[in-house]
Structures are given as structure tokens and as C-alpha cells.
C-alpha positions in Angstrom: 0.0 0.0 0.0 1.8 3.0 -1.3 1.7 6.4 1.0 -0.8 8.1 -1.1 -3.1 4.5 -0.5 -2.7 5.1 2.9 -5.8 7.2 4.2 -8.4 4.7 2.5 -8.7 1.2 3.6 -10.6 -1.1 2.0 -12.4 -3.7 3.8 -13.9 -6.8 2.4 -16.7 -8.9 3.9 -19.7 -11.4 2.9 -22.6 -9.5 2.5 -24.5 -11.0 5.1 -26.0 -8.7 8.3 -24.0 -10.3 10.5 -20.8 -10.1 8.8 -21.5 -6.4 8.0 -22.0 -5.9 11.5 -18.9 -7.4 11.9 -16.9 -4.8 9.8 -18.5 -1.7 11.3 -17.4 -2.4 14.5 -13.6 -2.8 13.1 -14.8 0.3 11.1 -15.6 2.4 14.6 -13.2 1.0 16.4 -10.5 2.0 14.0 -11.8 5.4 13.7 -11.5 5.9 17.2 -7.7 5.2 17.3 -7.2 6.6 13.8 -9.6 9.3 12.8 -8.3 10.9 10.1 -8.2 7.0 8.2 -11.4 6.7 5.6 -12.9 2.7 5.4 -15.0 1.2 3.0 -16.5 -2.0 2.2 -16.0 -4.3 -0.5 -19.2 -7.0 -0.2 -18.5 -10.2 -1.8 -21.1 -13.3 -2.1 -19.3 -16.3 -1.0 -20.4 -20.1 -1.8 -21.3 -21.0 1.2 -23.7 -18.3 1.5 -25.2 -19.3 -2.0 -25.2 -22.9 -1.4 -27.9 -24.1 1.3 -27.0 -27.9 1.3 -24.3 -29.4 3.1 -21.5 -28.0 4.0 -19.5 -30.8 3.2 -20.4 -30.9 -0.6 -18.4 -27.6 -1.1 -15.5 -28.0 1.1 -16.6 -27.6 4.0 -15.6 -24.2 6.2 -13.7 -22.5 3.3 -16.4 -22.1 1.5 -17.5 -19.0 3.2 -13.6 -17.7 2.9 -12.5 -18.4 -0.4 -14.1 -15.6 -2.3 -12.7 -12.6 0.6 -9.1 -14.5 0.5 -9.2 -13.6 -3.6 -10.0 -10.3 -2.9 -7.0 -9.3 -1.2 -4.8 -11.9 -2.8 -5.9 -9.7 -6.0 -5.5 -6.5 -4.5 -9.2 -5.1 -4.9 -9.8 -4.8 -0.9 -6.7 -4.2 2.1 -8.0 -5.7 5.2 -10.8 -8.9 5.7 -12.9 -9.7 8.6 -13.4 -13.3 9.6 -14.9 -15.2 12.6 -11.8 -17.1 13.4 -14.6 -20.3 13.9 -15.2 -20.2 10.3 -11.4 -19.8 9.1 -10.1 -23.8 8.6 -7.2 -24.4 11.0 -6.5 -27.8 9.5 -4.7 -26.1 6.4 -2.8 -22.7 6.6 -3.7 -19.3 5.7 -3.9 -18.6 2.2 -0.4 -18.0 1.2 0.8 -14.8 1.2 -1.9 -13.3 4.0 -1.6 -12.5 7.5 -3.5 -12.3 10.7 -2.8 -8.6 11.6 -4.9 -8.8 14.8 -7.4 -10.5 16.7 -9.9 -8.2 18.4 -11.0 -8.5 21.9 -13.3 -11.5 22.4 -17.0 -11.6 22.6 -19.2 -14.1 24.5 -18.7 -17.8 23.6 -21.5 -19.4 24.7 -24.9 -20.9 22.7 -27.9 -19.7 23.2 -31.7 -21.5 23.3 -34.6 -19.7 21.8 -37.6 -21.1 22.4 -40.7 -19.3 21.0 -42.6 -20.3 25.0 -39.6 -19.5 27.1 -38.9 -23.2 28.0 -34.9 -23.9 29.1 -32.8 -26.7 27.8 -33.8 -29.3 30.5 -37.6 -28.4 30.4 -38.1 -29.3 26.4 -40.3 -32.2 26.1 -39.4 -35.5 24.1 -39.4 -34.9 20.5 -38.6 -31.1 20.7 -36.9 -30.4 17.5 -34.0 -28.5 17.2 -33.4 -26.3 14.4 -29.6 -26.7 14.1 -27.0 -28.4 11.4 -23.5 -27.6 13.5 -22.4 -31.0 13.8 -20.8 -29.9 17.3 -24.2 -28.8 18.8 -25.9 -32.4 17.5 -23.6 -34.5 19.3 -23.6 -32.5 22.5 -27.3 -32.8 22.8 -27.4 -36.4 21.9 -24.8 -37.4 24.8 -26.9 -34.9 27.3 -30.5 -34.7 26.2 -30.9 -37.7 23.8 -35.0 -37.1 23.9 -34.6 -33.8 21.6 -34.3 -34.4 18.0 -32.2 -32.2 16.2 -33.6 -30.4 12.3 -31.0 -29.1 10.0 -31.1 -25.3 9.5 -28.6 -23.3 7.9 -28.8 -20.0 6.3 -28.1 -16.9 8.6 -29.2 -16.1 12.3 -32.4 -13.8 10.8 -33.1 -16.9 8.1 -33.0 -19.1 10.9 -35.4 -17.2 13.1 -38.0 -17.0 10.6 -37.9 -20.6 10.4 -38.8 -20.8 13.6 -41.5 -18.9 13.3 -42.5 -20.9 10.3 -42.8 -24.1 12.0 -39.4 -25.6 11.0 -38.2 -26.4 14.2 -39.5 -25.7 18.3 -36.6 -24.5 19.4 -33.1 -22.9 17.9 -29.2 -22.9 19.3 -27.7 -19.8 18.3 -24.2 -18.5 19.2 -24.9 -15.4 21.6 -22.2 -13.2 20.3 -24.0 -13.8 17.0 -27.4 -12.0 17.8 -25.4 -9.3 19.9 -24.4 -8.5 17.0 -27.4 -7.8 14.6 -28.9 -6.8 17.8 -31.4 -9.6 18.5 -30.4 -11.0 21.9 -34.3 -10.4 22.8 -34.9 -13.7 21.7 -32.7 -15.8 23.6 -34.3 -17.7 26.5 -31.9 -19.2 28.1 -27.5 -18.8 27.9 -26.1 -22.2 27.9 -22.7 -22.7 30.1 -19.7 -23.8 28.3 -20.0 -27.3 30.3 -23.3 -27.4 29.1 -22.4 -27.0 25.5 -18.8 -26.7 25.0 -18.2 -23.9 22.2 -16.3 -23.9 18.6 -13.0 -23.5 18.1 -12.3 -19.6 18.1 -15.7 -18.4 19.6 -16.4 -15.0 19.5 -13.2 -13.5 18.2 -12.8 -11.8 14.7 -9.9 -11.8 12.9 -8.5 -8.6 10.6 -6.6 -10.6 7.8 -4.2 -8.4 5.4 -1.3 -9.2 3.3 1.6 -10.1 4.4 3.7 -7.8 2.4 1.3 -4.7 3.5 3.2 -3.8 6.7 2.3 0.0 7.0 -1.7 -1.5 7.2 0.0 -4.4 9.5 1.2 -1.7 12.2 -2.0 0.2 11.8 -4.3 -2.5 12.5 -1.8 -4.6 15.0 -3.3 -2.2 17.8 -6.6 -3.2 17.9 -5.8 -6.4 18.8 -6.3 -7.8 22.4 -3.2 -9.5 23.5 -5.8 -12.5 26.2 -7.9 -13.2 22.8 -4.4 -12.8 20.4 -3.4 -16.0 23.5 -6.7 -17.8 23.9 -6.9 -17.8 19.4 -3.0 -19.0 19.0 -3.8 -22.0 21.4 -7.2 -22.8 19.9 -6.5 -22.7 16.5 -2.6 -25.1 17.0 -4.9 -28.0 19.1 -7.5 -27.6 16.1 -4.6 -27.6 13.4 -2.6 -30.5 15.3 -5.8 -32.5 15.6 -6.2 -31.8 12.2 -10.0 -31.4 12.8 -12.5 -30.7 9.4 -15.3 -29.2 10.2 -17.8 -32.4 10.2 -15.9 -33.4 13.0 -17.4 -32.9 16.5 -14.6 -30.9 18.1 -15.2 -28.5 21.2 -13.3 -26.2 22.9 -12.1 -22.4 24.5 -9.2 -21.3 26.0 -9.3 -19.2 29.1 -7.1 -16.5 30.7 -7.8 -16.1 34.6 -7.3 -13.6 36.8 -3.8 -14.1 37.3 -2.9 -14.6 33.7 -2.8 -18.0 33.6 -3.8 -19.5 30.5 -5.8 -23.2 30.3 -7.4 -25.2 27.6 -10.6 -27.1 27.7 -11.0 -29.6 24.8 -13.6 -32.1 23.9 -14.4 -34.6 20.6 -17.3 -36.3 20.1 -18.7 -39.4 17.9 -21.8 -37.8 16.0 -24.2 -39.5 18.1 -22.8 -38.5 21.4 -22.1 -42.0 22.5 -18.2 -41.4 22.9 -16.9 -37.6 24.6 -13.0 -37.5 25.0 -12.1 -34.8 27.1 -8.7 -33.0 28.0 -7.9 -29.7 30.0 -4.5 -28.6 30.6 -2.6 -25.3 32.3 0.0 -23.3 30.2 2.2 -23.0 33.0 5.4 -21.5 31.6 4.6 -22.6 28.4 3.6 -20.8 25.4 -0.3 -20.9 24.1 0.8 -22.8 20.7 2.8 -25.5 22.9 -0.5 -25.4 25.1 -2.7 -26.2 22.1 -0.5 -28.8 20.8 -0.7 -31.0 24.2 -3.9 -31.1 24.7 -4.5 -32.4 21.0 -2.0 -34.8 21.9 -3.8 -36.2 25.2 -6.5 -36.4 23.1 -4.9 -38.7 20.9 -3.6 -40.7 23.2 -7.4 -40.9 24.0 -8.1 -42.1 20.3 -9.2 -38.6 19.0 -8.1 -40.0 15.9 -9.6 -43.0 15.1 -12.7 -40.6 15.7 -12.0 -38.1 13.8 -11.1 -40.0 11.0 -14.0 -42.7 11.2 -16.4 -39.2 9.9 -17.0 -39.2 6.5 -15.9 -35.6 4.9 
């Protein structure tokens, strides 16, 4: 980005609310540190938002990547914004991109929304579950095997009106999700992470630029939040050590307590929630990627592989 560039960043996105959402709060929060710097968005369409079958079918995850990555690769936007839960960890960034910064982390957990206020445990037999997030399905098959789970995809709004429709009772929705097109009067009841352990990367968004563009690097670098920029690295090396795709039901946060100590909660799943291995280890002097590389080993010695590798993607 030559000096003149400098003033005007570019900012791609998928053009859905919530990813739009997404971008004006890097927008304002960018502004605030650097006023006299102008934004604007580039909106792209990206295959997964086009295609409404499985996930699977159009490899998986990067589907809803692919088309911002070839915007900056090509030069026609400066800066993306991903949810680091949709960025694959089991292959690398696209070559010649960075992660400039990872901003400061929103909530993790799930959400219920149930149209007459019931909670998790008081759903009757048969209460269907609008959801297709392989990680939610096994969860509630190992703790509330009575519910039956419908899948839904399509964006948090698309999904409520489904609801409403009749496709489902009852939705699971990622909290941080509806904060953010500003629609957390729906949610009845905020799961716990024990009671439904989150994705990989929860709640924190990523500002992806090239790797040669080092001014907008240095610029950007400062929004970052140095727990979440921790929490991410050790996340995202147990997912990429696992090498975890994303039909496979994989689980897990990182936190930083009070005292700065970093841990790691893992889980992995069968599909039908008859088999949870589970792992949860302390940093200690160790640093967050050496974290996140032995807890995916502890679950291997578990057999996180066999399981892993026994789903069909």
C-alpha cells in the first residue's frame, strides 16, 4: 500500500448482516484510534452463503472464505474480517496473507430460543432443534438424547423465521452472533460452556491483510487484544494439530484467569454422542501454541483420531 493509499482502507466482507455488522465495528473501532483514516467495504457473495446444502459438498468451512481471501490476494480490498470459527485451521492461511490482529473477544456461549420461554432441560421428548452444526448435535445427543435435532442453515435472521415458520420448536444460536445484529431479545436461556462446549475460536474476529502490506499491519496490530491474540493461537494449533475438518465434533475455549494463567478445555465427540473424550491442561510457563499442541496430543492418546477420522468428509 503506497503512502498516497494510505488514508483509505478497504475492507472486504460477505454481505451477510452479520458479517456487515462485523466490519463496522472494526470500522468504529478503527476510527476511534485513527480518525483521520477513511474505510469502505468491498461486499462479496461467498459459496457458502449461495449454497444451502451441506457444508460438506463444497469443502466444508472454506467455503465462506474463499471468495474474501481472492479479494486481497488480487488486490481489490486491504483488510478482511473473519470469525476465526469459520477460518479452517487444518490447512494454513492462504499464502501470502496474514493475521494482523485479533480483536478482543465476545461471548462464547450458545444460546436457546424457544418461541414459550422453556430452558434446555424443560423441552419435552421430540422437541426439535433447528440446528446443522455438527458440534451442537452430538452434545445434545450425549446430554439430552430425547430432543431431536432439524437441520437449518442459512443466517441467524433466516434461521429465526424458520422458527417462526414451524421448522423447528426451538433454535441454538451462538450469543455473540445476535449481539451483533442486535437480537439477543430472543434468547431464553445462555447455555454454560460445560453445558455446550463452544467452537474452536468463539467469538473472536480476525482482521486478515497481506503479508507484504506492513504499514496497514502496524496500523491495525493495535486493535488487537493481547488474552484473545493468546486464547486464538492456542485454539487454533490444538484444532490444526488434531487436524480437525469441520464435520468433525470438536469443542473447545481457551481461558485466561485472573492471574494470567492461561488453560485449555477440549472435547471430541462421535456424532451420536455416545463417545466424549475430554482433556484440560494449564500453560504454566509454556507458550499458548505448545498449550494447544498438548492437549491435542492427550487427546490422541485418548483415540481422538480413530474418531476423527471414522467421519465421513
Amino acid at each position: 500500500m503506497g503512502a498516497m493509499a494510505a488514508d483509505l482502507i478497504r475492507i472486504v466482507s460477505r454481505d451477510s448482516p452479520m458479517a456487515l455488522a462485523q466490519v463496522e465495528r472494526v470500522r468504529a473501532e478503527l476510527a476511534a484510534l485513527h480518525p483521520d483514516t477513511r474505510t469502505e467495504v468491498v461486499a462479496v457473495k461467498t459459496t457458502g452463503d449461495k449454497w444451502m446444502g451441506d457444508l460438506a459438498l463444497v469443502e466444508g468451512k472454506g467455503a465462506f472464505t474463499k471468495e474474501v481471501d481472492q479479494a486481497l490476494l488480487a488486490g481489490d480490498a486491504d483488510l478482511a474480517v473473519h470469525c476465526v470459527k469459520d477460518v479452517p485451521a487444518d490447512r494454513p492461511l492462504p499464502a501470502g496473507t496474514t493475521f494482523a490482529a485479533f480483536l478482543e473477544r465476545d461471548d462464547i456461549r450458545d444460546a436457546l430460543i424457544h418461541p414459550d420461554g422453556l430452558h434446555l432441560d424443560q423441552l419435552p421428548s421430540g422437541t426439535r432443534i433447528g440446528t446443522s452444526s455438527v458440534r451442537r448435535i452430538a452434545q445434545l445427543a450425549a446430554s439430552h438424547p430425547h430432543l431431536e435435532c432439524v437441520p437449518m442453515r442459512g443466517n441467524a435472521n433466516r434461521r429465526l423465521e424458520k422458527l417462526a415458520a414451524g421448522e423447528a420448536d426451538a433454535l441454538l444460536l451462538a450469543v455473540s452472533g445476535l449481539e451483533r445484529i442486535g437480537r439477543t431479545d430472543v434468547i431464553t436461556e445462555i447455555l454454560s460452556p460445560e453445558v455446550m462446549c463452544p467452537p474452536i475460536g468463539a467469538g473472536v474476529l480476525a482482521l486478515q491483510c497481506r503479508e507484504d502490506d506492513t504499514e496497514l499491519i502496524d496500523l491495525v496490530s493495535a486493535l488487537g487484544d493481547p488474552d484473545t491474540h493468546r486464547e486464538t493461537t492456542a485454539e487454533r494449533m490444538f484444532l490444526h494439530v488434531l487436524q480437525g475438518h469441520c464435520n468433525s465434533p470438536i469443542a473447545g475455549y481457551a481461558q485466561t484467569e485472573g492471574n494470567g494463567e492461561l488453560s485449555l478445555r477440549a472435547k471430541v465427540f462421535t456424532p451420536d454422542g455416545k463417545t466424549v473424550l475430554n482433556a484440560h491442561e494449564w500453560a504454566g510457563r509454556l507458550d499458548p501454541a505448545t498449550l494447544g499442541t498438548s492437549v491435542a496430543v492427550a487427546l490422541l492418546r485418548q483415540g481422538a483420531r480413530e474418531l476423527i477420522d471414522g467421519i465421513a468428509h
